[in-house]
Structures are given as structure tokens and as C-alpha cells.
N, C-alpha and C positions, 0 to 999 in steps of 0.2 A: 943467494939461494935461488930467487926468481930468475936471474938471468942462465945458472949450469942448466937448468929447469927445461926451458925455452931451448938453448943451446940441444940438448937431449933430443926435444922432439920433433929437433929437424933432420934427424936419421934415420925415422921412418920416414919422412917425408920423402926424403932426398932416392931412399930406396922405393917408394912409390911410384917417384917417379922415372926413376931407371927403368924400373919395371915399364911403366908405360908409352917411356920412351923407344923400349926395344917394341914395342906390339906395333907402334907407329913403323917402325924400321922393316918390321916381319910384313906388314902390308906392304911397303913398297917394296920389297923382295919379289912379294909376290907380282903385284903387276907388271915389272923386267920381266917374270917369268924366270927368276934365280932361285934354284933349290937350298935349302942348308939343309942338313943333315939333324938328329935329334939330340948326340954328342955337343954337336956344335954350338947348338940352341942351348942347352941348358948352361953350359960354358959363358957364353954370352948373356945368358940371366943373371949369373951369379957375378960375373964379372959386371956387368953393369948395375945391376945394386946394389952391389958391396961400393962400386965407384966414387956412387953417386951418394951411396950415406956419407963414405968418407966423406966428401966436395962439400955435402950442405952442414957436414958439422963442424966445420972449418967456418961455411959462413955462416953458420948459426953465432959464432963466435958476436963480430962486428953488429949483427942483426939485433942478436940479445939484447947486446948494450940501448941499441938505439930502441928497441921495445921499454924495455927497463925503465930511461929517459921518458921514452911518453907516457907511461903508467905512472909512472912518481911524478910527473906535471898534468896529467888526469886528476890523481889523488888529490895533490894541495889543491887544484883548482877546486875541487868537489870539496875540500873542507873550507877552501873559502865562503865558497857559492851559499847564499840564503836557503833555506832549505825548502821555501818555496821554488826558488829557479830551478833547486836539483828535483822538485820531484814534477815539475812543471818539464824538463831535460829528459827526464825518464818517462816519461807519460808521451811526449813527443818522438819518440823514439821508438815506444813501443805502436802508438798509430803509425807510425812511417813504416813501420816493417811488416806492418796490415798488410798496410797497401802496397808494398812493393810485392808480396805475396801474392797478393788478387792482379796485381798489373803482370808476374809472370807467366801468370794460368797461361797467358795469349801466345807465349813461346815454346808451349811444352812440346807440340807438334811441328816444330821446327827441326829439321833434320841435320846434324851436327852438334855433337857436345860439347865439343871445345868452346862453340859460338854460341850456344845454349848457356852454358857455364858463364860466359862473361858478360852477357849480356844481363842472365842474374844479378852476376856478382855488382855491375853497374847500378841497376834499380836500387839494389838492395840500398848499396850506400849513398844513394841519392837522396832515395827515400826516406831512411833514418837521419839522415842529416838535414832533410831540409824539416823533417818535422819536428825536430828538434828549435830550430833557428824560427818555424812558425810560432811553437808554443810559449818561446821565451820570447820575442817579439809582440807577443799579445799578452803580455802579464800585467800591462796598466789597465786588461778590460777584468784582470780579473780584482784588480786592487777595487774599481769601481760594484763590485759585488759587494766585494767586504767591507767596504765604507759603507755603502749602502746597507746593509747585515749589522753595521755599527751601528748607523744611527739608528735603526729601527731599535737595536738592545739599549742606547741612550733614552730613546722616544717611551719606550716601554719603563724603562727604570725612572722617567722624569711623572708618568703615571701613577706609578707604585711608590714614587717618594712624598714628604708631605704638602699638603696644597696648601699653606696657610696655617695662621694663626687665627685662634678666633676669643674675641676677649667676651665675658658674661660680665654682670655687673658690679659685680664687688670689685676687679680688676679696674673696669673703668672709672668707678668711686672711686678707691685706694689714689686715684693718681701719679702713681708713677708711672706708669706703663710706658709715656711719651719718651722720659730720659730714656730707662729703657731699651725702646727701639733706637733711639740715637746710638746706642753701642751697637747696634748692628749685630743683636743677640734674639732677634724673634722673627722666627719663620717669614717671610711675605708671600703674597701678601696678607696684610692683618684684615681681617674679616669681621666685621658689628653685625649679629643678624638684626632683622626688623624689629623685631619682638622684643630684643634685648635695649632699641631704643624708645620703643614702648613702654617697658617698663621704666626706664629711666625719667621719660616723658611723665607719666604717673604720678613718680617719685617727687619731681620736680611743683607738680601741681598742688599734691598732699597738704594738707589743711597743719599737719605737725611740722615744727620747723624744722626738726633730727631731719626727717625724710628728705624735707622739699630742698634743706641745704645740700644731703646726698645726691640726689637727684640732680641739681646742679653744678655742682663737681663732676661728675658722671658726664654728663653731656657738654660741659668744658673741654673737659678730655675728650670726647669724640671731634670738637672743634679743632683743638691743635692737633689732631692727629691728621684731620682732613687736611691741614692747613698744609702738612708733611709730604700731601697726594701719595700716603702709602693705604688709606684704608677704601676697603670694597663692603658698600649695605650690602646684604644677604637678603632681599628681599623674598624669604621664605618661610615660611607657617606649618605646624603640624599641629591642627585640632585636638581637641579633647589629652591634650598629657602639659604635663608643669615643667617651667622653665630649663629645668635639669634635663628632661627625658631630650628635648627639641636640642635642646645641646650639642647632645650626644648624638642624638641620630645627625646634625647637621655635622657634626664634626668626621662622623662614619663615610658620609655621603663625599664629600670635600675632602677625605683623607688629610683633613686638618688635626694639627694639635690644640688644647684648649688652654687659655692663660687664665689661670685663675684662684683667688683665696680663700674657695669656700670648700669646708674640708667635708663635706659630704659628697660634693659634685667632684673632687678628687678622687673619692673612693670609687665611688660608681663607676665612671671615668676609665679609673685603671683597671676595673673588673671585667671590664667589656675591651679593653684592648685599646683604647685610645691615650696619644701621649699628654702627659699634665708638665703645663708649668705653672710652679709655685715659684711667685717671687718672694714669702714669707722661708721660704727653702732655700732659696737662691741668698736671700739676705746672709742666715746662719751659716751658709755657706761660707760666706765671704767673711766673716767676723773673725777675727786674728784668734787665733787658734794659745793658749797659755797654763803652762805646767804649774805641778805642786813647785813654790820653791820661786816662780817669778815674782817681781816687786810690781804693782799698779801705786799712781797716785789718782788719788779718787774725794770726793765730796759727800760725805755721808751727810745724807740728806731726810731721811727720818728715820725711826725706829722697827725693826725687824717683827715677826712676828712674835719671838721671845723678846722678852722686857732688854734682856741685855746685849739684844744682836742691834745694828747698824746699820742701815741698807742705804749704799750711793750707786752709778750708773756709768759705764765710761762710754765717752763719746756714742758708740754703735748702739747705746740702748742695753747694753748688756749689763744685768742686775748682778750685784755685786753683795753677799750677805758677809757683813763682819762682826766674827767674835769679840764679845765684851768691847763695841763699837758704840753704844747707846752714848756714853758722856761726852762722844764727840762728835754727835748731832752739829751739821752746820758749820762742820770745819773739814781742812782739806787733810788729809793724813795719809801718811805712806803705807802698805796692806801686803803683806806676802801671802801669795796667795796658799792653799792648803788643799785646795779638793776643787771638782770642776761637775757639774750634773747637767746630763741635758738634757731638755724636756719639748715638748712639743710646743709649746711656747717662744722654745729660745732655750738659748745655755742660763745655767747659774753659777758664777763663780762663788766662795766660800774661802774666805782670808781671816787675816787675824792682824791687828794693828803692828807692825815692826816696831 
């Protein structure tokens, strides 16, 4: 269709230029000082672009084709082409034809339009072409923006992500935190503020032995952690508010999250928008998940709260209450289980002797 197309519109051309090739003819008539007639003149218009359509739509034929050929090798290259190069291709193309515009102002007063016209025609395609071959030539200054523009959006988002872990002191009591971090499951770096080995320190000194063994534990655990060179002191203070509040605001300040097992500083914690880890969560988490209808072997180990329940524990600590389990206190016995509760505590599972 593109090429009958093309073919077509080289018949007015072709008569265009009959046309203008007789005006070229009638000047040189005139300067021999040869008359033609008016008959004769019009005779010769028609005959010459009637001619000359014919001629150029014959070669519009051969023409076509080869137009046709470069437009469909235009095309797939432009669907190759990243769509940075093509709009980089088109953007240089359209400054070239700027400037070839403003470069022809200087020929306008040039006498001749034949030489007017090509010398256009010249610019024109110089100028689009080379601004083209400029703008795709210089596409690695532009990749250096946009990495530049990248890492700024990294540098920003490494801002806005979190800065750290920060342990309070139940966490650092509790002692696990060390393993732990060995799985390579808590923020870094881990962050102990002052204050928090202050009160450890405290604990540690405490005249009660609960405390002072707390306390000791506590600050064990800061030792192998340091030992790890994963922890940073926070050496920072917020007067007049309690443990919790300095927390929190240290944790806001640090866009840290906070590790820890005290379900009050949880709550606060997450009211105010900062992330909690509960390793007491994490645990229930992980505890093997078990329907009405599975078999456990288990060691019922004393008596439930009713006379005739049974309570034993399987490995994870998970409390196991068995019906009419009481007379096998201290024996190992096999339990299907019946029902499962879960409680803030932990699960309870609920069986019955098989």
C-alpha cells in the first residue's frame, strides 16, 4: 500500500516539474530573442506535464520500492533501538533542524533558487544528521546523570530505611539475642544505649541476688556481643522520662527498630510507629504448628489444674493439658491431640491418652 502510495505522488511531481522545466525553456527563448505563439505555449505545457507525470510514475515505480526498503529498515531499527537512543535520535534531530534553519537565514538574500534550494536542502540534512550521531554519541553523559539520580534515590532510601537494632534490658537479660544475631536476623548495627548499661550496671550491683544475677547475665550478653564487633554504645541521655520513653525517642531519632520482651514497651513502641522485635513471638512462631487428630509422645509430668487433667511439655516448651491424664503422672504415654489454644503466653495443646 506504502509503495502505490509514494508511486502516486510522483505525478504531481513529475508534472511540477514539466511545468517548471518549460519556464526555464521560455527564459531561454526569450534571451535568442525566439517568439512562440500562445497556441503553442499552452500545447507545450500540457504536453510537457502530461510527459513528465508519465516519466516520474514509471520511476516512481523502482523509487518506491527502494523508499519502502528504507522505511521498513528505519522501522525495525527504531523497534530495536532502546527507547532512550530513540528519543535521544529524535531530540537530536530536532536541534539539527534548529540549527540548520537559523544557518539558512544567511542565504535567503542570495540570488538564485535553484542554488538557494540546495544549498538548503544541504544544511538541512547535514544538520539533522549530525545532531542526531551528536546526541547518541553523548548518551554515556547522560547514563552518568541517571546513576548519579540513582544513587542519590539509594542514598535517600539507605536514610529512610532502618538504622539499627536497639536491645533494652529484658532482651539483654533473656540471653539469647547473641545466637540470634548469629542467624543473621537483626538489623545492624545492634545499638546498647548508655542508660540501658546503666541500668544493667545497677542490676548487677543490687544487694538482691534475683537482680544482681539479672544484671549479670545482662552484661555478659553485652560482652559477647562486643566480642562479635557488631554492637555500637549509644552514648545518649534524655533527662527527666523512664526507660521506655528514651527508648523510643532513641529508637525515632536512629530510625531503629527495638528488640525486646517487655510487653508494655511493645505496646507503646508500636503506637508511636516504631518496629518491635519480640523474640517471645518469634519463638511461637517457630513452634511446629499440630491438628486435632495428630499423635505427640510426651511425659506427663504433674497434675493439671483439674484433679483428672495431666500436664507434660514437648521439647519447645509447649504445654500440653491431657484428659483423664492424672494416673499417669511420670510416665511417658502416647496423646492424640484434640483441640489447640493460643494464648499470649504461648500455644496450649489439649489431648486425650490414645
Amino acid at each position: 500500500m506504502i509503495k502505490k502510495i509514494i508511486q502516486i505522488l510522483f505525478i504531481p511531481m513529475g508534472g511540477a516539474l514539466g511545468y517548471w522545466s518549460l519556464t526555464l525553456i521560455e527564459k531561454l527563448f526569450k534571451l535568442m530573442n525566439i517568439s512562440i505563439t500562445t497556441g503553442f505555449r499552452i500545447f507545450c505545457e500540457i504536453a510537457f506535464v502530461s510527459l513528465m507525470a508519465v516519466v516520474f510514475y514509471f520511476i516512481g515505480g523502482p523509487v518506491s520500492n527502494w523508499l519502502s526498503d528504507i522505511l521498513s529498515k528505519i522501522t525495525k531499527k527504531a523497534k530495536e533501538m532502546p527507547v532512550k537512543d530513540l528519543f535521544l535520535a529524535l531530540l537530536g534531530l530536532i536541534v539539527g533542524l534548529i540549527c540548520a534553519f537559523l544557518i539558512c537565514q544567511v542565504f535567503v538574500n542570495i540570488s538564485g533558487e535553484l542554488l538557494v534550494t540546495c544549498i538548503n536542502a544541504l544544511i538541512y540534512i547535514c544538520c539533522g544528521f549530525l545532531g542526531i550521531r551528536v546526541f547518541l554519541m553523548r548518551r554515556d553523559d547522560i547514563n552518568i546523570f541517571e546513576k548519579r539520580k540513582k544513587n542519590e534515590k539509594e542514598e535517600k532510601s539507605a536514610e529512610t530505611s532502618l538504622g539499627g537494632t536497639i536491645l533494652d534490658s529484658s532482651i539483654l537479660i533473656d540471653g539469647r539475642a547473641v545466637d540470634i544475631f548469629k542467624t543473621g536476623f537483626l538489623f545492624e548495627p545492634v545499638l546498647i544505649p548508655k542508660f540501658i548499661l546503666d541500668e544493667l550496671t545497677r542490676l548487677a550491683d543490687s544487694e538482691e541476688v534475683k537482680k544482681r544475677t539479672r544484671g549479670r547475665i545482662g552484661l555478659d550478653t553485652v560482652k559477647k556481643l562486643q566480642e562479635l564487633k557488631t554492637v555500637k554504645i549509644v552514648d545518649k541521655d534524655y533527662a527527666h522520662e523512664n526507660i521506655d520513653a528514651k527508648i523510643i525517642n532513641l529508637a525515632v531519632e536512629q530510625n531503629a527498630c527495638i528488640m525486646t520482651n517487655d510487653y508494655s514497651l511493645n505496646m507503646v513502641a508500636s503506637v508511636q510507629g516504631v518496629k518491635i522485635l519480640n523474640i517471645n513471638e518469634l519463638a511461637n512462631a517457630l513452634k511446629p504448628t499440630v491438628v486435632a487428630g495428630d499423635e505427640l509422645t510426651i511425659e506427663i509430668s504433674k497434675l493439671g489444674k483439674d484433679p483428672t487433667q495431666g500436664v507434660g511439655y514437648l521439647d519447645d516448651g509447649t504445654m500440653v493439658v491431657v484428659e483423664n491424664g492424672s494416673e499417669y503422672v511420670d510416665t511417658v504415654v502416647k496423646v492424640v491431640v484434640t483441640s489447640m489454644l493460643q494464648t499470649n503466653a504461648g500455644k496450649i495443646i489439649f489431648g486425650k491418652v490414645k
